[in-house]
C-alpha positions as CSV (number, residue, x, y, z in Angstrom):
1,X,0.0,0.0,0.0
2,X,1.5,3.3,-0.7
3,X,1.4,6.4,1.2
4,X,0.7,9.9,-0.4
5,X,1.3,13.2,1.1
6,X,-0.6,16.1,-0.4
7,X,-4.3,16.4,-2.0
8,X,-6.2,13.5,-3.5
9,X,-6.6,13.2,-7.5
10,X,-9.0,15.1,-8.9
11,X,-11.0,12.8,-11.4
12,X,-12.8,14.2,-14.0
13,X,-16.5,12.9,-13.0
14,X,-15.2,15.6,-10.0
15,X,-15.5,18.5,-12.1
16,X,-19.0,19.9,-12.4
17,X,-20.3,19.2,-15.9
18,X,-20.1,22.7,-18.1
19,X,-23.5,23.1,-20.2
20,X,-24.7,26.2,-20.8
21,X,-25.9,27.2,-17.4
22,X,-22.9,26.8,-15.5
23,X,-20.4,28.3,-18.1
24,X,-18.6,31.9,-16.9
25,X,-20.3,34.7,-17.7
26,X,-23.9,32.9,-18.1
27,X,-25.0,33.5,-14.9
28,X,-24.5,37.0,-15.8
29,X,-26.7,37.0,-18.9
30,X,-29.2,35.3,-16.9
31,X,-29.9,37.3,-14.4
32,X,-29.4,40.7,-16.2
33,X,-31.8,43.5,-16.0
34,X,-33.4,45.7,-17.9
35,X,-31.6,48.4,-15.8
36,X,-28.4,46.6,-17.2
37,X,-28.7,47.9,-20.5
38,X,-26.8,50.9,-21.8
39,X,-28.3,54.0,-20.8
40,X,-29.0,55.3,-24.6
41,X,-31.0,52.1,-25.0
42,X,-32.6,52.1,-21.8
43,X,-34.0,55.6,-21.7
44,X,-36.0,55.1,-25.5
45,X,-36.8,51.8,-25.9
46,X,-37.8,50.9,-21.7
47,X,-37.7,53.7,-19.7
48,X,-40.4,56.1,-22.2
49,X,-42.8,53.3,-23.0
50,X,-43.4,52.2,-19.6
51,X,-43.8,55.7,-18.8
52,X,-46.1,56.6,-21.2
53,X,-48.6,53.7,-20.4
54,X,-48.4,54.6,-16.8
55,X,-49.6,57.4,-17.3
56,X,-52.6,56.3,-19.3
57,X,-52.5,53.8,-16.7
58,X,-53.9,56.8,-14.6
59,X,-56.6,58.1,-16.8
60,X,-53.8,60.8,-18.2
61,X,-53.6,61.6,-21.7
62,X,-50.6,60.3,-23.5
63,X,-47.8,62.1,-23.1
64,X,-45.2,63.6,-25.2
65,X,-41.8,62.2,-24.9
66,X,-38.2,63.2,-26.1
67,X,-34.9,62.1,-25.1
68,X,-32.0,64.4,-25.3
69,X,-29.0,66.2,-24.1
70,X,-29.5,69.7,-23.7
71,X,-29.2,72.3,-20.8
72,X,-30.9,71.5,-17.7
73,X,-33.7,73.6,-16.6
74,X,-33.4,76.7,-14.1
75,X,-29.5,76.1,-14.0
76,X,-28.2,75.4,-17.7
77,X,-26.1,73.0,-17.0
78,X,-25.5,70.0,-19.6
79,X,-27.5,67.0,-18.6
80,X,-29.1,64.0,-20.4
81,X,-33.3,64.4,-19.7
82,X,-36.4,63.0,-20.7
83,X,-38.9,65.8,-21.6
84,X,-42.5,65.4,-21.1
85,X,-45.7,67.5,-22.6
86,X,-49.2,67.0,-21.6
87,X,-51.9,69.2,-22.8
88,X,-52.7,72.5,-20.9
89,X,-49.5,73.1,-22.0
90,X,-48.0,71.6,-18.9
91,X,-44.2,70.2,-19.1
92,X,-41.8,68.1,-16.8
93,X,-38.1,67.0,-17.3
94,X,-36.6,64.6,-15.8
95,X,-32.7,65.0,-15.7
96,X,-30.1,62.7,-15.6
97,X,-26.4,64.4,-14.6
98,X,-24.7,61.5,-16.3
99,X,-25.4,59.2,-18.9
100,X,-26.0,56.1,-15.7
101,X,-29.6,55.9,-14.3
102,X,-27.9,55.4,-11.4
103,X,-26.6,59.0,-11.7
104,X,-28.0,62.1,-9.7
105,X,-31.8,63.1,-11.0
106,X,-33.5,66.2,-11.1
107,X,-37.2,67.0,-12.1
108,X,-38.6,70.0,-12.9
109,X,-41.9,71.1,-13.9
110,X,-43.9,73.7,-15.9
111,X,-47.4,75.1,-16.3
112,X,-49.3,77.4,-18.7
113,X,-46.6,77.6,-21.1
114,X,-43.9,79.3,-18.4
115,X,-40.8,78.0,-17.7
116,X,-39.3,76.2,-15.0
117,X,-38.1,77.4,-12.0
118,X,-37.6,75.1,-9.6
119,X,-35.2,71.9,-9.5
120,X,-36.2,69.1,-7.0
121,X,-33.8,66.2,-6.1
122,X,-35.1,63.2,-7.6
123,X,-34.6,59.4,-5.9
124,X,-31.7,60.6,-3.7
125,X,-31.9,58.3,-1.1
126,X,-32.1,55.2,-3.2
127,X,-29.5,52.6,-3.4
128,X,-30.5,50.8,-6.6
129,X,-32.2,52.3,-9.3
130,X,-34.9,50.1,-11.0
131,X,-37.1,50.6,-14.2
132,X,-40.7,50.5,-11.8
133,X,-39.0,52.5,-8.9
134,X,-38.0,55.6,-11.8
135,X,-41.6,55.1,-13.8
136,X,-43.6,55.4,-10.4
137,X,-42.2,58.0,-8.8
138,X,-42.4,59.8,-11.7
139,X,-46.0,59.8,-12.1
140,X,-46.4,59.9,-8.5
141,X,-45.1,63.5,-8.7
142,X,-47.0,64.3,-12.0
143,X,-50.4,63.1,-9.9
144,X,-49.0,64.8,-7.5
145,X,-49.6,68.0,-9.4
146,X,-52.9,66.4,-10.5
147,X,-51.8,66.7,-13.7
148,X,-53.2,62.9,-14.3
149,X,-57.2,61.3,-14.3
150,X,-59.9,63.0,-12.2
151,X,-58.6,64.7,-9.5
């Protein structure tokens, strides 16, 4: 009988079998989110739709949407933002200071025609940033203003 010193073999029926579920990286793929995806893809193609039917959701009137950089309301600084338009010519941006959903958020909001002139801090006590958490505390606000349904 001989005597080793060190680890035992590894056989190969040891190693877990590799398929596609337990390969590196597909884990990753699996569990990705929407809020995963590049923030120029996120903002047109999730982030607006879901708004808009929440906001029809609440008896509102479908909005008017546009994604772009531009100067952010009140202060003029350069921000990515989603621009909004209901009717009664009533407006709201929501600002992004970076091109990360995690990044800090402002809103602003207009009625009559006038312009903004107020910033408020937007989700600045959250710790993840999720598609429902930005779409319904968006409208939130916009009820808020009862600017949705029957108020």
């Amino acid at each position: 009988m001989q005597c080793r010193k060190g680890p035992a073999p590894v056989s190969d029926s040891a190693q877990p079998a590799t398929n596609e579920k337990s390969r590196p990286g597909s884990a990753a793929k699996a569990k990705s989110s929407p809020e995963d995806r590049p923030f120029d893809s996120f903002i047109p193609e999730l982030l607006m739709p879901a708004l808009a039917a929440e906001i029809q959701g609440y008896g509102g009137p479908s909005p008017q949407l546009a994604f772009e950089q531009g100067p952010m309301p009140v202060v003029g600084a350069n921000c990515w933002m989603v621009k909004g338009e209901l009717p009664g010519l009533r407006r709201f941006w929501l600002c992004f200071t970076a091109a990360e959903i995690s990044s800090a958020k402002t809103v602003a909001l207009a009625e009559g025609g006038s312009e903004p002139s107020l910033l408020e801090s937007f989700l600045i006590d959250e710790k993840k940033m999720t598609l429902a958490l930005l779409v319904s505390r968006l409208v939130q606000r916009l009820n808020g203003q009862k600017w949705l349904g029957p108020n």
